[in-house]
Chimera marker file (.cmm) of the C-alpha trace (Angstrom):
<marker_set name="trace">
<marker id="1" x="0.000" y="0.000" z="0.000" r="1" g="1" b="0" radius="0.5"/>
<marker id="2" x="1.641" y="3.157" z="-1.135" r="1" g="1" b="0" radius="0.5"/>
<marker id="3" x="0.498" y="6.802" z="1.273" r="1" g="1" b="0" radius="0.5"/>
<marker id="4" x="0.215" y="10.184" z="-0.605" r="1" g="1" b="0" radius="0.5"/>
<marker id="5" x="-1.031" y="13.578" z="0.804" r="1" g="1" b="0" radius="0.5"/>
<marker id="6" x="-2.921" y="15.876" z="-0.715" r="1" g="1" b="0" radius="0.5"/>
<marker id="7" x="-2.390" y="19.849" z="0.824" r="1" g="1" b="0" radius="0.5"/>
<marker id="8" x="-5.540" y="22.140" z="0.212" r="1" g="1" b="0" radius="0.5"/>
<marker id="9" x="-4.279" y="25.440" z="1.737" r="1" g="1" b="0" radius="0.5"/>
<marker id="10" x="-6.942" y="27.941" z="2.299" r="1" g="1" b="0" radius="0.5"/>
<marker id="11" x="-9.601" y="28.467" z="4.599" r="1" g="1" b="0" radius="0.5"/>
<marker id="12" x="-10.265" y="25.172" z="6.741" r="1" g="1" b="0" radius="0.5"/>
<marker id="13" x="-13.708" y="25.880" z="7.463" r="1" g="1" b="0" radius="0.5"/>
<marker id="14" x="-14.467" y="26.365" z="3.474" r="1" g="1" b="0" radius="0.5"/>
<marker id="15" x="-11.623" y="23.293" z="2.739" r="1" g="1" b="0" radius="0.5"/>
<marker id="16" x="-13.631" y="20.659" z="4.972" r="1" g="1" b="0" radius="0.5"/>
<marker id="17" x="-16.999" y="21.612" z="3.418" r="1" g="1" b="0" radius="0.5"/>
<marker id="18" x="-15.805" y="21.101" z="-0.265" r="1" g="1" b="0" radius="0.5"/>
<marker id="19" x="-13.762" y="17.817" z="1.138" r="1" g="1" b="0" radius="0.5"/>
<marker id="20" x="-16.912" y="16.514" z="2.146" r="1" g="1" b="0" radius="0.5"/>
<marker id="21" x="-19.335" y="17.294" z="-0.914" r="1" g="1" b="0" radius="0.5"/>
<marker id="22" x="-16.464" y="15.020" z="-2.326" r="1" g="1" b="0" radius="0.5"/>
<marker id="23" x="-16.156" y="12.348" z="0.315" r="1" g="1" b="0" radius="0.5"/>
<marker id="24" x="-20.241" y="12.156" z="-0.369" r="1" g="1" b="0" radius="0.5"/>
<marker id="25" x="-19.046" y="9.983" z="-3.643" r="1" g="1" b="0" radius="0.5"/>
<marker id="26" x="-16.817" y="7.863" z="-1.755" r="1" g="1" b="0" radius="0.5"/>
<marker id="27" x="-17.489" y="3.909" z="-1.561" r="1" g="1" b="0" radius="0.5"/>
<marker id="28" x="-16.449" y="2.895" z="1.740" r="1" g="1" b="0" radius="0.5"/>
<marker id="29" x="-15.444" y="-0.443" z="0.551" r="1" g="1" b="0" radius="0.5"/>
<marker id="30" x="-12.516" y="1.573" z="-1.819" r="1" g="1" b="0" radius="0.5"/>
<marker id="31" x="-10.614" y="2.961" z="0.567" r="1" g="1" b="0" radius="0.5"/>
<marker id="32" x="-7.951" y="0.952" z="2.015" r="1" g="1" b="0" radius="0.5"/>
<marker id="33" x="-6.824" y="3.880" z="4.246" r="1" g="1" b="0" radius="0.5"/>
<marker id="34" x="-7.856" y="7.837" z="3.959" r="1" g="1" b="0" radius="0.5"/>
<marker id="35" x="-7.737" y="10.706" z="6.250" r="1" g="1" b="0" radius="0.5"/>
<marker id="36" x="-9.020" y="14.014" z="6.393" r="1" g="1" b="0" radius="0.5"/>
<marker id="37" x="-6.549" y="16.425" z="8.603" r="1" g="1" b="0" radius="0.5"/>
<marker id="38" x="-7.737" y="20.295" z="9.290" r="1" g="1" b="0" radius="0.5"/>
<marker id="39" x="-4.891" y="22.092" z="10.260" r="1" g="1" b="0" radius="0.5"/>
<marker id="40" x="-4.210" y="25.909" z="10.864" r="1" g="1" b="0" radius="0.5"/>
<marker id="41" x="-3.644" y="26.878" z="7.031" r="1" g="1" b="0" radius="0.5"/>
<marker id="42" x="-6.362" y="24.396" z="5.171" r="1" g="1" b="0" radius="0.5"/>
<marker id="43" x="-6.746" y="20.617" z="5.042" r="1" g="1" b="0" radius="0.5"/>
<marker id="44" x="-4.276" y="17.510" z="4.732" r="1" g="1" b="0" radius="0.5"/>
<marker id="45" x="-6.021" y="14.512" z="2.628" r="1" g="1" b="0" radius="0.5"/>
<marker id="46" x="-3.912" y="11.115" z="3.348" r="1" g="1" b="0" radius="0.5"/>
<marker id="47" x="-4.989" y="8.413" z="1.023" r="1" g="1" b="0" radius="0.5"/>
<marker id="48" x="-3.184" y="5.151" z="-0.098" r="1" g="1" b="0" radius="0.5"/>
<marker id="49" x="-3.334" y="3.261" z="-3.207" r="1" g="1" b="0" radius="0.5"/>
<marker id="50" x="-2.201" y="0.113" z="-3.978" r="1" g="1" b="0" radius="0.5"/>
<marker id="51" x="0.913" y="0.979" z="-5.353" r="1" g="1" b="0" radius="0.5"/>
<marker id="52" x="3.158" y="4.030" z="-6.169" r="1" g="1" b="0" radius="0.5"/>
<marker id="53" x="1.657" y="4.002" z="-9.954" r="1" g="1" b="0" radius="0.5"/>
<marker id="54" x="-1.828" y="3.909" z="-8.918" r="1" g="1" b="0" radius="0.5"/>
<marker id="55" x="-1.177" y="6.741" z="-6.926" r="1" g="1" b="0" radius="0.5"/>
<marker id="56" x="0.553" y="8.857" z="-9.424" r="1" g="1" b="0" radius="0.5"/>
<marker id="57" x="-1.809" y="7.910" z="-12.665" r="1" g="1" b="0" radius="0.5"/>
<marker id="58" x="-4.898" y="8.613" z="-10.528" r="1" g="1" b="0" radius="0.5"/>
<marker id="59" x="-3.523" y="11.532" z="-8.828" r="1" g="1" b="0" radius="0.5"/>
<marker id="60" x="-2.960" y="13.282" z="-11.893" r="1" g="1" b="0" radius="0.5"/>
<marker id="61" x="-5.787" y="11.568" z="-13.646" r="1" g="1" b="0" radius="0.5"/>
<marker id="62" x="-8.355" y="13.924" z="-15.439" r="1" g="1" b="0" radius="0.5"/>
<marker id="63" x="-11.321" y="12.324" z="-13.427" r="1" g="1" b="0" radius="0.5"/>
<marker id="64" x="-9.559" y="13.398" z="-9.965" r="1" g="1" b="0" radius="0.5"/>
<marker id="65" x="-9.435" y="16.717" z="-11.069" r="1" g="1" b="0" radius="0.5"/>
<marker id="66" x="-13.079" y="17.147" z="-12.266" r="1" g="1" b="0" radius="0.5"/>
<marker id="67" x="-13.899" y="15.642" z="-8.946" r="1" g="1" b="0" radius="0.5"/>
<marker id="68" x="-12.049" y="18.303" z="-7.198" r="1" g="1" b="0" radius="0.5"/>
<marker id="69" x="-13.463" y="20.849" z="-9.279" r="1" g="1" b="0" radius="0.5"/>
<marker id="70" x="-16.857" y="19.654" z="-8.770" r="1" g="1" b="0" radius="0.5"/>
<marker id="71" x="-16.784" y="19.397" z="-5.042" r="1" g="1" b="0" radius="0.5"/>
<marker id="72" x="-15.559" y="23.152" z="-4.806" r="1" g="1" b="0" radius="0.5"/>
<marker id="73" x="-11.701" y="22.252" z="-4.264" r="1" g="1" b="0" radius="0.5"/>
<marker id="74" x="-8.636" y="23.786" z="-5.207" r="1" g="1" b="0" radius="0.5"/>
<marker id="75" x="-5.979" y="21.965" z="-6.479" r="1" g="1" b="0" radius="0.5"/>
<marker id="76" x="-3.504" y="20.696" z="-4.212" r="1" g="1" b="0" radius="0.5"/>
<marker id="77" x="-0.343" y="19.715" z="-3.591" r="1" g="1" b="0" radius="0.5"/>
<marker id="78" x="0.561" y="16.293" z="-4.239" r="1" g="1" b="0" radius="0.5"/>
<marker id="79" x="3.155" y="14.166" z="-1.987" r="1" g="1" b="0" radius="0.5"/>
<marker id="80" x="4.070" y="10.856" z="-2.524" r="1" g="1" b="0" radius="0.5"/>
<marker id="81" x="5.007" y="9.972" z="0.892" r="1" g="1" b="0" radius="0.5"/>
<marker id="82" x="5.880" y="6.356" z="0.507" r="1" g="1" b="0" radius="0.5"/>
<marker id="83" x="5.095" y="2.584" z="1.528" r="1" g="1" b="0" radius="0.5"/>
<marker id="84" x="2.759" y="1.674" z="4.118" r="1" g="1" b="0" radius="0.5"/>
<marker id="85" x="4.993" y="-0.338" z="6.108" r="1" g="1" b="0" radius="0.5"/>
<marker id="86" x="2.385" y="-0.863" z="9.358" r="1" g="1" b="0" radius="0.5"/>
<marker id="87" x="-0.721" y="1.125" z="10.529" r="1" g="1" b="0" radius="0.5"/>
<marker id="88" x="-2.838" y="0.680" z="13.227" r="1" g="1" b="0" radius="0.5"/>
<marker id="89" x="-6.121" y="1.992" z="14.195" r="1" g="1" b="0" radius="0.5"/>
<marker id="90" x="-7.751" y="1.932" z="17.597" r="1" g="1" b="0" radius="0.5"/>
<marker id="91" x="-11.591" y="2.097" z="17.395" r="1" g="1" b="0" radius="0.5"/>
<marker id="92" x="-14.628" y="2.864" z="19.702" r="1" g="1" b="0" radius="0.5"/>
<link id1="1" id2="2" r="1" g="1" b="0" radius="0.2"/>
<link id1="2" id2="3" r="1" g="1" b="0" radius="0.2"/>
<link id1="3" id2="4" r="1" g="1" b="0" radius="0.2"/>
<link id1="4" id2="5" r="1" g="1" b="0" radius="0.2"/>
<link id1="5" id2="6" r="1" g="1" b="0" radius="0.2"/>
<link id1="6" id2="7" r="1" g="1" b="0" radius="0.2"/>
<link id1="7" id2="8" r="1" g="1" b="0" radius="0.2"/>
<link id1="8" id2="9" r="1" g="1" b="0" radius="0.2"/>
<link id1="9" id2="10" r="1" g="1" b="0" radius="0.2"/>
<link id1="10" id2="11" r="1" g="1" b="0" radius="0.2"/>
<link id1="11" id2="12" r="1" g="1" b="0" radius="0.2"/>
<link id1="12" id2="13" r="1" g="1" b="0" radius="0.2"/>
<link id1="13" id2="14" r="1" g="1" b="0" radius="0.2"/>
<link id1="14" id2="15" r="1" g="1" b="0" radius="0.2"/>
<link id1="15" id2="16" r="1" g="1" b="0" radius="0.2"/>
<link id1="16" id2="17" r="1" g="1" b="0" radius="0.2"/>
<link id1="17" id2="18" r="1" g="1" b="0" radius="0.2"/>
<link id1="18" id2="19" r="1" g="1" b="0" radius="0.2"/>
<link id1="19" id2="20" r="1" g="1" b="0" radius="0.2"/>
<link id1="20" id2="21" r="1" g="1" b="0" radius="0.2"/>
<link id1="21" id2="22" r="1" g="1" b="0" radius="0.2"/>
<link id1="22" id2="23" r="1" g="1" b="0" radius="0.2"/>
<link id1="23" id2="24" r="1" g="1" b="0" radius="0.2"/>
<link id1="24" id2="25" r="1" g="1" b="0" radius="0.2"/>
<link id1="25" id2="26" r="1" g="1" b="0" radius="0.2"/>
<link id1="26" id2="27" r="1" g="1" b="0" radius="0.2"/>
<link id1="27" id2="28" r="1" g="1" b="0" radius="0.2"/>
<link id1="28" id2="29" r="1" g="1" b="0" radius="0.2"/>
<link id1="29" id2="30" r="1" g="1" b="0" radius="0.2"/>
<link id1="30" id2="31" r="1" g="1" b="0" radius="0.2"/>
<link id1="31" id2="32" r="1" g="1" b="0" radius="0.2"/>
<link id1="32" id2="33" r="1" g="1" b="0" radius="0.2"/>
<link id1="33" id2="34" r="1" g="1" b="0" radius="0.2"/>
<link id1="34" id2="35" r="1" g="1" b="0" radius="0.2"/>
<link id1="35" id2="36" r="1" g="1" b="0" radius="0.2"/>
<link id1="36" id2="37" r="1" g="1" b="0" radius="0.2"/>
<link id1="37" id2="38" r="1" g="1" b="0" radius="0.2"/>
<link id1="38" id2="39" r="1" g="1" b="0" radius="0.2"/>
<link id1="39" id2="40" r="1" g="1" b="0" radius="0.2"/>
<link id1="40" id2="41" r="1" g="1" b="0" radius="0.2"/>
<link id1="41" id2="42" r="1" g="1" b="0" radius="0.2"/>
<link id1="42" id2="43" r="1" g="1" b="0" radius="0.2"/>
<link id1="43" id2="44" r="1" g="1" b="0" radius="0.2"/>
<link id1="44" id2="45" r="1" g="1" b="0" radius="0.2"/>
<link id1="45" id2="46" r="1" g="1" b="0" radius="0.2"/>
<link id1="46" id2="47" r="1" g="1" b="0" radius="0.2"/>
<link id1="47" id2="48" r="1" g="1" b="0" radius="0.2"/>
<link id1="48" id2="49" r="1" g="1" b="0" radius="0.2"/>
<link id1="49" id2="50" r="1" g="1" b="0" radius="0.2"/>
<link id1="50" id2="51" r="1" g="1" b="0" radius="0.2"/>
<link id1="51" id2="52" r="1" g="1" b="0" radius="0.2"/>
<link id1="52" id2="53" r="1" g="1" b="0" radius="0.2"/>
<link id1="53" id2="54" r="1" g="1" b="0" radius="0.2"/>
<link id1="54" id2="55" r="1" g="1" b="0" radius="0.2"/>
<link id1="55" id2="56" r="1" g="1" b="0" radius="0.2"/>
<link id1="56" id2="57" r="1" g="1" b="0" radius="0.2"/>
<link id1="57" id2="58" r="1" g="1" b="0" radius="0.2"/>
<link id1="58" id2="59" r="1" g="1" b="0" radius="0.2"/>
<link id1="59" id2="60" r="1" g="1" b="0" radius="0.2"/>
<link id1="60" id2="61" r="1" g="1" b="0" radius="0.2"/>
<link id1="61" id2="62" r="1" g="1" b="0" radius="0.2"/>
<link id1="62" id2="63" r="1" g="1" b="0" radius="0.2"/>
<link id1="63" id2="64" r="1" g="1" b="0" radius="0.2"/>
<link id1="64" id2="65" r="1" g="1" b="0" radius="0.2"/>
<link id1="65" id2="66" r="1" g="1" b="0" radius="0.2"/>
<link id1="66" id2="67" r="1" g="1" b="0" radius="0.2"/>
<link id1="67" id2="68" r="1" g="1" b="0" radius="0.2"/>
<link id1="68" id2="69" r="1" g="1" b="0" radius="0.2"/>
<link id1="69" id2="70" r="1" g="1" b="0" radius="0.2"/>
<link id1="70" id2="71" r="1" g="1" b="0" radius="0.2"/>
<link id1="71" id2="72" r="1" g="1" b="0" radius="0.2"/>
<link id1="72" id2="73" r="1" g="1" b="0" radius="0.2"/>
<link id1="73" id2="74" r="1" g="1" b="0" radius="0.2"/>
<link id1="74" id2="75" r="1" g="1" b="0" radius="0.2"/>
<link id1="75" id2="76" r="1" g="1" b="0" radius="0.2"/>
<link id1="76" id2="77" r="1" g="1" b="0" radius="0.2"/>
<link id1="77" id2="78" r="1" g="1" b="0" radius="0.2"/>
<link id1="78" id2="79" r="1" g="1" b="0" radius="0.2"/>
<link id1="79" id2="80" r="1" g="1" b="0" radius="0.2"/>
<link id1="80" id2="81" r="1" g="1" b="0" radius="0.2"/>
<link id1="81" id2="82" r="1" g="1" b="0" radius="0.2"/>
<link id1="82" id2="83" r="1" g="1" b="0" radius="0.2"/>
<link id1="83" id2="84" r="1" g="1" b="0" radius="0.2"/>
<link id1="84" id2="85" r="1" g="1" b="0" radius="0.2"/>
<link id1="85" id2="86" r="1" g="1" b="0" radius="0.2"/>
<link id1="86" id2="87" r="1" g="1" b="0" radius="0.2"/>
<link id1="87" id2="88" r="1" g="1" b="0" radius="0.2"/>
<link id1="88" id2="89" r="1" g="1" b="0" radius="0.2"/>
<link id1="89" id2="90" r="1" g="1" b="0" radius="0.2"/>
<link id1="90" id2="91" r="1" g="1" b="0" radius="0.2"/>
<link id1="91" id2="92" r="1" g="1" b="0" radius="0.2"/>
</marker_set>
């Protein structure tokens, strides 16, 4: 499982409104592991694909961007971050 951030900078309050007319789309079952960070200068979007290529076709993919578009995002910065090597999650 490869990680990759995406960095919407901007107003968070705005940012996490427009994240989630997007994450309205989402399946669930598709997401191996995603987060949604709102920090002081906009929003941090952590989400892994299977592998390094998957990441970088679909983050520069033409059907990412009209989903950003759509949901009222800017375009963000894109970091590869790297290989999954363990995660852990504690739940309610």
């Amino acid at each position: 499982m490869f990680l990759g951030a995406y960095h919407f900078d901007g107003d968070p309050a705005a940012l996490v409104a427009a994240y989630e007319r997007l994450a309205a789309d989402f399946r669930p079952e598709n997401l191996d592991l995603h987060l949604c960070v709102i920090g002081d200068r906009g929003v941090t979007v952590y989400d892994a694909c299977p592998t390094p290529e998957i990441f970088a076709e679909f983050s520069a993919g033409a059907q990412f961007r009209d989903a950003l578009r759509h949901a009222g995002l800017p375009a963000p910065r894109v970091e590869p971050l790297g290989t999954v090597h363990s995660a852990h999650l504690r739940q309610p």
